[in-house]
N, C-alpha and C positions, 0 to 999 in steps of 0.2 A: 805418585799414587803408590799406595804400599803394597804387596807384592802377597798375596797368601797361596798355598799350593793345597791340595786339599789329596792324601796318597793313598787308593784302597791297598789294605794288604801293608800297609805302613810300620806293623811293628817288628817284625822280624827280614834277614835276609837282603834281599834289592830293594823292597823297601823299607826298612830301618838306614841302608846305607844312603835312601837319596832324600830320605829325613831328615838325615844327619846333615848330610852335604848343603841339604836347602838352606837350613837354619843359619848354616856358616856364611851361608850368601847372601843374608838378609830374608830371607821367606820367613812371614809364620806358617806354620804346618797341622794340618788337619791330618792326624794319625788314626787311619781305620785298621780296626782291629775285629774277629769273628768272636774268637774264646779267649784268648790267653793277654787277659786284660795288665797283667804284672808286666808282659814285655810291650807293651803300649805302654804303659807307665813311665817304661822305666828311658825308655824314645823322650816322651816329654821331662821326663826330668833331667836328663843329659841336657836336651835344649833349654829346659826354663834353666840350669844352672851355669850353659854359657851366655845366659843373656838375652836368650832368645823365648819367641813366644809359638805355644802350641797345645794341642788339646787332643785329647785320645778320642776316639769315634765308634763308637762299639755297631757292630751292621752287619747282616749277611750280603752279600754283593747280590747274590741269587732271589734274595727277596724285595721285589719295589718299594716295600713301604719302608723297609729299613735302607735303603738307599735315597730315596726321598728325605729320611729321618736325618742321616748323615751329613746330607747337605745343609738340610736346614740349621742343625746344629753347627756345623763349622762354620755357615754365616755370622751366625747370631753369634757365635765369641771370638773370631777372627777378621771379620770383615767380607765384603764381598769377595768370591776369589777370581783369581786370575789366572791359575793353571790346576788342572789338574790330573793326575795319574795313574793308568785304572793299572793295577797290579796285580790285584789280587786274583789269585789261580792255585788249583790243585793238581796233582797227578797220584794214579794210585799205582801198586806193585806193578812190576815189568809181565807182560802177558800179550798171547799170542790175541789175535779178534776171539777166535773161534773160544777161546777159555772168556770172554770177558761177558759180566753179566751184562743186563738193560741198567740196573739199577746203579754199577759203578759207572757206566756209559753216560748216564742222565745227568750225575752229578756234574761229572766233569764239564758235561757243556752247558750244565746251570749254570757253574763258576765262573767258569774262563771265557761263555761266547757270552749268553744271556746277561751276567754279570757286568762283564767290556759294555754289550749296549744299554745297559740300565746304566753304567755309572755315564758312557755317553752324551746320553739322553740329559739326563741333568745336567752335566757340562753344558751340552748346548744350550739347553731351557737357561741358564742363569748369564751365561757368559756373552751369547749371543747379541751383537747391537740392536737389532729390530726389537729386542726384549728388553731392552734397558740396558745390557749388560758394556764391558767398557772393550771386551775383545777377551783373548788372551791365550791359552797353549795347551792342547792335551796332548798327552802321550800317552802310547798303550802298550805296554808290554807284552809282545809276541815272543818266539822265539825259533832256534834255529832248526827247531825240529817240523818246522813248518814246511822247511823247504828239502829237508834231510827223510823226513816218513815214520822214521824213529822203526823201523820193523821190526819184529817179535821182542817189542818193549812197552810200546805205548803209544798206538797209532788213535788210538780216540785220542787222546791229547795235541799229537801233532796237528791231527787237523783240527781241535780246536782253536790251535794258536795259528795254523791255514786260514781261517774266518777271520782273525784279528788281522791280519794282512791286507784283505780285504776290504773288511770294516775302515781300514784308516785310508785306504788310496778314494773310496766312495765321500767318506765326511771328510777328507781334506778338499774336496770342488764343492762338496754342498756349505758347510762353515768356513769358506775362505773368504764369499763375499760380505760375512757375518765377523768377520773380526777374528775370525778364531783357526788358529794352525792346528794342523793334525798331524802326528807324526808318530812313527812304534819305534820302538828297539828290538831285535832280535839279538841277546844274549846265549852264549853257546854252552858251555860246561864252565859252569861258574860254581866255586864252592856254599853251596846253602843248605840249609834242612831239606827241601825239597830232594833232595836226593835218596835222603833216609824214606821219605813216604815211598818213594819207590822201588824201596828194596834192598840198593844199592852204595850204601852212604860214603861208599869210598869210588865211584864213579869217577865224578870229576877229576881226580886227581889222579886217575888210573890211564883214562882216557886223554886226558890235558896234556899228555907228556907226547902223545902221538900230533898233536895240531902243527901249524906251523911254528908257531912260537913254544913251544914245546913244554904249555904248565897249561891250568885251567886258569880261567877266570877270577879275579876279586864281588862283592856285592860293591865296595868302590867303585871299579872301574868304570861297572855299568854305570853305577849313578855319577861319574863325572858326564858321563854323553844324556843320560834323562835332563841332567841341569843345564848342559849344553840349550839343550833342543826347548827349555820350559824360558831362557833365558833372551832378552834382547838381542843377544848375538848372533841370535839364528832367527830372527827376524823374515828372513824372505825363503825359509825353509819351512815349506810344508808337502804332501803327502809322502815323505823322505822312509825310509827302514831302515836302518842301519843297525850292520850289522858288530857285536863287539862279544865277534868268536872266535879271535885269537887268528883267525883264516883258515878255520875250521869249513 
């Protein structure tokens, strides 16, 4: 059976890296992308020029019909899939509650919570056995600020990636007897853009020296454990979190 991964958030950062990484595993790749349609692109053309097959997905995570649209689309030119990877999340400047408005508050858990259970939701709708579907792997990218608070930085984030925690120990007992594993990663100070949205863009590297291993994170590292966990090797692994924060 051929193997397709379908990654929201896929064109830049953790997921451009477990794009990458898929493709080299044999995966084709359903590359979802919000705006910046060039760095989709340019995901699929790295893959289509090692040989590999994939298609850019243009989609808000936060709107159903463009997440419904998404799917349908990487059906229709990759095949049915078999994993997939909700990634796609925001964070905005570093701020105390009491500074933060309604309106940054809303997005961020349009993105990161509502977002996880819309792309979810379609995983299970497609993958699911009682739906036709053949089984297969989500993973959802949390992170460690879930379990850290993240305070006077970005605690509406934390806890929106607290919900993704959540979300995956619930749909690993309900999609277990469906075929389908559930499992997150929580990533700790990893160097990505995502840092720059928050203000901070030299963070990770600031802060990475203090962990136990004493650097930040790669968008690699994390996507050798996404492919780990999307992979037959982890087969009897499901409602798992793993953590890849350095021992953060």
């Amino acid at each position: 059976m051929s193997k397709v991964v379908l990654i929201t958030g896929g064109s830049r950062g953790i997921g451009r890296a477990v794009a990458l990484l898929a493709a080299r595993e044999g995966w084709s790749v359903g590359v979802n992308y919000r705006e910046d349609a060039r760095s989709a692109d340019d995901v699929v053309a790295a893959i289509a020029g090692a040989g590999g097959r994939a298609v850019a997905l243009k989609g808000d995570v936060a709107l159903e019909a463009d997440v419904i649209g998404m799917f349908d689309a990487a059906t229709r030119a990759l095949g049915p899939l078999t994993a997939v990877v909700a990634n796609a999340g925001v964070v905005a400047p570093a701020a105390r509650l009491v500074e933060m408005s309604a309106e940054r508050m809303r997005r961020v858990f349009e993105v990161n919570v509502l977002g996880a259970c819309l792309t979810a939701r379609e995983a299970a709708r497609r993958m699911s056995e009682s739906a036709g579907g053949s089984g297969g792997s989500l993973v959802l990218i949390s992170s460690a600020a879930a379990r850290l608070g993240s305070p006077n930085l970005y605690v509406d984030y934390a806890g929106s990636k607290g919900a993704i925690d959540t979300l995956t120990l619930g749909l690993a007992k309900e999609l277990g007897p469906e075929g389908v594993r559930v499992n997150a990663i929580r990533p700790g100070l990893i160097e990505t853009e995502i840092h720059v949205a928050s203000g901070e863009p030299d963070r990770a590297r600031t802060l990475g020296r203090s962990t136990p291993l004493g650097r930040p994170g790669t968008p690699e590292e994390v996507a050798e454990a996404v492919v780990w966990l999307m992979s037959d090797a982890a087969r009897y692994v499901t409602g798992a979190i793993l953590d890849v924060a350095g021992g953060r």
